[in-house]
C-alpha positions, 0 to 999 in steps of 0.5 A: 513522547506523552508514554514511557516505554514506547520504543518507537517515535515514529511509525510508517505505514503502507497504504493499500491493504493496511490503512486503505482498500478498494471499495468495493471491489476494483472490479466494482469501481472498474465496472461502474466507471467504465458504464459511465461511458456506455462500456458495461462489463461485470464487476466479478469478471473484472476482479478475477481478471484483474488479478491476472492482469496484475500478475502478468504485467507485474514484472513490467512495472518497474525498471533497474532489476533490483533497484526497482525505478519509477517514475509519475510517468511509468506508473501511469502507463503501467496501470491503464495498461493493467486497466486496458488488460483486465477488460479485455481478458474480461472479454469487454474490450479493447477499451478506447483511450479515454475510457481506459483514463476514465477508469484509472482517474477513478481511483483517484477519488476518495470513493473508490476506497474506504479506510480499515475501521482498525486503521482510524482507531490506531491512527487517532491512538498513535496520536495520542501517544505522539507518535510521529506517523508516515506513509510509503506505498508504491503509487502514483500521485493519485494517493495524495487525493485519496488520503485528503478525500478520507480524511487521513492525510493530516495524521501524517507528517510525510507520504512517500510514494515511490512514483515521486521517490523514484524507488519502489519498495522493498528497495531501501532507497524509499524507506530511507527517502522516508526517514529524511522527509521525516529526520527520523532515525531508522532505529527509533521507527517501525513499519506496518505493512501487509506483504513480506517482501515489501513491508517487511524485507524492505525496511530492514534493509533500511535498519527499519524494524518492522511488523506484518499484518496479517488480518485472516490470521494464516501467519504467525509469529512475534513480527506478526499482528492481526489487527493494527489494534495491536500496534501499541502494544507492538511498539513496546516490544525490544527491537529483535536481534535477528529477523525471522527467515520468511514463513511458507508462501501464502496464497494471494490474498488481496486483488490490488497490492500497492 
């Protein structure tokens, strides 16, 4: 370590909501793809619809009850599903298939998102620090060209996405897959994530200490930070004897959650 005092040598990181958002919106990215093959629907009607879409199809997306399976083929099936419902609830389908894959490709081009401003400056910190730095999502493979079209994929050692693990968060499995990509201990690492159940349940379960982030600031509390410019001055902080029991539920913030 370059720091003393530092109390973690390697971090994880969730991608969508931590280190990376859609851009604009999905709505948006939806509806300018889906023009580009003469289907044109409203980006707004596509982002409210989209939200519902997810909801409804969420208890589908993964197999095993609580082990939470998946694979690269089920995680495609089950996001141009989400794709051919969001259009159609908007009220602009069904989509024929090639537009439905049209607009799920998209998401695999780097200008379909836009990384957090907080996220390169702690990355590049970290660095620093030497830190040793990683990613879990659930995702497909399509994050691969993301993270190399933003420029990102060289600050981590290892990504480990749950299409490729066969696990989904907040199963441990893929926190602990994570750690042997790595070598690292779970007792020296600490993960950064935005949903509780996923990126803070999860990794204790793996021995993972782990921290929540909360942008708008409607939760608190010592496993909390509003910014990932926080995330230095976490890593110096003991590691907690106990984990907090889970704060009320929150209303839905983000429309896409990985």
């Amino acid at each position: 370590m370059k720091e003393d005092g530092i109390r973690a040598r390697t971090v994880l990181f969730d991608a969508v909501g931590t280190l990376i958002r859609p851009y604009p919106s999905v709505g948006s990215v939806y509806s300018r793809a889906a023009a580009a093959h003469g289907v044109h629907c409203g980006a707004r009607a596509l982002d409210a619809h989209f939200r519902k879409a997810y909801r409804e199809l969420m208890p589908e997306r993964f197999a095993g009850g609580e082990l939470l399976r998946t694979s690269e083929s089920r995680e495609r099936r089950w996001w141009k599903r989400a794709v051919a419902r969001t259009f159609e609830r908007a009220g602009c389908g069904p989509l024929p298939p090639e537009v439905v894959e049209a607009v799920f490709e998209t998401f695999a081009e780097a200008d379909a998102w836009r990384p957090y401003a907080d996220a390169l400056r702690v990355l590049e910190r970290l660095g620093e620090l030497g830190v040793r730095l990683g990613v879990v999502s659930n995702f497909d493979s399509r994050l691969h060209a993301v993270l190399e079209g933003l420029n990102l994929r060289g600050r981590f050692s290892s990504v480990t996405i749950s299409s490729e693990c066969g696990f989904a968060k907040p199963s441990p499995r893929i926190f602990r897959a994570a750690l042997r990509d790595l070598g690292a201990a779970g007792e020296e690492t600490l993960f950064v994530g935005d949903r509780f159940l996923q990126d803070y349940r999860g990794p204790h379960g793996a021995g993972i200490r782990a921290c929540r982030l909360v942008r708008d600031g409607s939760r608190r509390g010592p496993h909390v930070i509003r910014s990932l410019e926080r995330l230095p001055a976490f890593l110096l902080r003991p590691r907690p004897r106990s984990m907090p029991t889970r704060p009320r539920p929150a209303a839905p913030a983000g429309p896409l959650r990985r």
